[in-house]
C-alpha positions in Angstrom: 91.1 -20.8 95.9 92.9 -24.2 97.0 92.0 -25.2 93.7 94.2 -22.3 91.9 97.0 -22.7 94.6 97.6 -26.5 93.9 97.2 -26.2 89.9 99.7 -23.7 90.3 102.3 -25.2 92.7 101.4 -28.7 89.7 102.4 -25.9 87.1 105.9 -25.1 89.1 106.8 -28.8 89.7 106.0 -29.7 86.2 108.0 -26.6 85.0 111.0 -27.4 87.1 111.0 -31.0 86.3 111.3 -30.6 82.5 113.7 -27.1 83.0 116.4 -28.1 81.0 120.0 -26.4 80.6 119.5 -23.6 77.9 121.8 -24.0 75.3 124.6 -22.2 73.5 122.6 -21.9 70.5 119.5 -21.3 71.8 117.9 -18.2 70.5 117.5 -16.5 67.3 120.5 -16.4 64.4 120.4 -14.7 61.0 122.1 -15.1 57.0 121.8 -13.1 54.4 122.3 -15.8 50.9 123.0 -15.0 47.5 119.6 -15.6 44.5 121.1 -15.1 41.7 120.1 -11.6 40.2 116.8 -11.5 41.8 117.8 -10.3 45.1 118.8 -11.7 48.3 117.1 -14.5 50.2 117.2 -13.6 54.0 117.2 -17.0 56.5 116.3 -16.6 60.3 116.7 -19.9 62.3 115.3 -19.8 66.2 116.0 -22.6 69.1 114.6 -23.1 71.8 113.6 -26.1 74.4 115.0 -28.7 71.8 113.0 -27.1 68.5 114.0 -25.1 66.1 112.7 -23.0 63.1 114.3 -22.2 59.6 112.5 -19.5 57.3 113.5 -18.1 54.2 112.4 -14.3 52.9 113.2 -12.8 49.5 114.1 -9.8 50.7 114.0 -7.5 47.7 110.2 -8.6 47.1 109.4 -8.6 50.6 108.3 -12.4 50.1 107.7 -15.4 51.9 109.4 -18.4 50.8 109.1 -20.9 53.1 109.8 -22.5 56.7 110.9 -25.6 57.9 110.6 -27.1 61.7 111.8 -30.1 64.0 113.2 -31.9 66.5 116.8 -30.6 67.8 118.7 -33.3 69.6 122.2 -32.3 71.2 124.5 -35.2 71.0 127.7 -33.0 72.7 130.6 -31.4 71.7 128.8 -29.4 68.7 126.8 -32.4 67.0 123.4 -32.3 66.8 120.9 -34.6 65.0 117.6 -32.3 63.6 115.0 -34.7 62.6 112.2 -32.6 60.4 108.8 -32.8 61.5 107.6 -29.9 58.5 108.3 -28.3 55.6 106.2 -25.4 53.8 108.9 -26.5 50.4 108.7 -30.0 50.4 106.5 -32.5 52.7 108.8 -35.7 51.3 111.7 -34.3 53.7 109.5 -34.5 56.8 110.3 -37.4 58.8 114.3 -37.2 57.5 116.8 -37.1 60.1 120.4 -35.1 59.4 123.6 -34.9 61.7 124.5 -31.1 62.2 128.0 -29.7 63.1 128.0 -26.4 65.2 130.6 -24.2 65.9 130.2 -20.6 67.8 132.3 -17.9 67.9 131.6 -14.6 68.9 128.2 -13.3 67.8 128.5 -16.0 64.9 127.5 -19.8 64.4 129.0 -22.1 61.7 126.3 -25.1 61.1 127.2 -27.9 58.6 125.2 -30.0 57.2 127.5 -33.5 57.8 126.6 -35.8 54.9 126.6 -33.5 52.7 129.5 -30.9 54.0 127.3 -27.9 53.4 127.6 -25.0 55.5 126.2 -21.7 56.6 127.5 -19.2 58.6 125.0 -17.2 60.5 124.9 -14.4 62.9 123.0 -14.0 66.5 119.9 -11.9 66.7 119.8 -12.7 70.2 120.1 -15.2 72.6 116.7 -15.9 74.1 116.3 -13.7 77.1 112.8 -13.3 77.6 110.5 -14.4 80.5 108.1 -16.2 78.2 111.2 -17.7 76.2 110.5 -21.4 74.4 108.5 -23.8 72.3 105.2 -23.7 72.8 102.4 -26.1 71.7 99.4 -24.7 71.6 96.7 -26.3 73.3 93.5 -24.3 73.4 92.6 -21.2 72.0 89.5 -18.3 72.2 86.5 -18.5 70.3 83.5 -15.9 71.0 84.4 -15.4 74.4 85.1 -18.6 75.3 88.6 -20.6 75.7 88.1 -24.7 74.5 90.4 -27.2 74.1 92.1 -28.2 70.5 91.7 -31.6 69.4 95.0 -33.3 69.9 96.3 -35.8 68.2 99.2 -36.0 65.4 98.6 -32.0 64.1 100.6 -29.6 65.9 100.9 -25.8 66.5 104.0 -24.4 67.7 104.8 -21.3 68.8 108.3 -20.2 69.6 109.3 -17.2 71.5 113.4 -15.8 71.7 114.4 -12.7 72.7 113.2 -10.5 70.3 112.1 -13.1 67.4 108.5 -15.5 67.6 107.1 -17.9 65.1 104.4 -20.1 65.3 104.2 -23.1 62.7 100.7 -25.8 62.1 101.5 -29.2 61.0 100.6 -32.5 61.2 103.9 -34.6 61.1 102.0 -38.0 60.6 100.6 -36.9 57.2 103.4 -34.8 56.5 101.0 -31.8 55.6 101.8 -27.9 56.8 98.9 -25.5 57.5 100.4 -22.2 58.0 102.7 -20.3 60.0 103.5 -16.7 60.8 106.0 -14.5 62.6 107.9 -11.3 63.6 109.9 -9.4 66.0 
């Protein structure tokens, strides 16, 4: 019993040490772009704890197309630097580092690419309020009955919970290669 009550009060103090100020732009955000005369590709991007997620669906086909993950670093005043650690499209991106512009109003964000002045406008889903809200690396996981320990190391799994949205993404930034991922509401 001790045992329990001082890895939980370790758990607390941990917790409140690395509690961080939630963000504006924290949660999950939505947009709906053009393909052509195939349909509609739908993108949802989630935040949380410094992470974020960006996946694209083909609506009309009700298909994946891919999902992209990384480091979100808030420099103030709307500037953020993203620095990609994977990329279901294309591994040669992982590792690249891109300056981001953010502007909120109302239920929408505007996020711009800065070196290359691209933009997307995007609307909120929601904005994270949920107990188990975050990013989550996952650390050990049940097999027949029994709970052991991943190996650690450079590969990653990631889960991310919002309000209303989760995703979870495996990757190993180091050699740039993506296993899966998977997600829903």
């Amino acid at each position: 019993m001790k045992k329990l009550i001082c890895t939980s009060l370790l758990c607390f103090l941990v917790s409140v040490s690395f509690a961080q100020a939630k963000l504006e732009i924290e949660g999950a955000w939505k947009t709906t772009l053009p393909k052509g005369q195939g349909g509609t590709t739908s993108a949802v991007m989630t935040i949380a704890d410094g992470y974020s997620f960006f996946s694209l669906y083909d609506i009309q086909n009700k298909k994946f197309i891919g999902s992209q993950g990384g480091i979100l670093t808030d420099k103030g005043n709307g500037q953020y630097d993203f620095t990609m650690e994977f990329s279901s499209m294309d591994k040669n991106l992982v590792g690249t580092k891109m300056e981001l512009s953010v502007s909120i109003t109302g239920s929408q964000m505007k996020s711009t690419i800065v070196s290359t002045n691209e933009t997307a406008t995007y609307e909120r889903i929601d904005n994270g309020n949920s107990e188990m809200f975050g990013a989550w690396r996952i650390t050990d996981r049940m097999r027949n009955g029994e709970m052991s320990a991943m190996r650690q190391g450079s590969r990653k799994t990631i889960k991310m919970l919002t309000g209303t949205r989760f995703q979870w993404a495996a990757f190993d930034p180091e050699t740039k290669s993506f296993s899966g991922t998977g997600g829903g509401t």
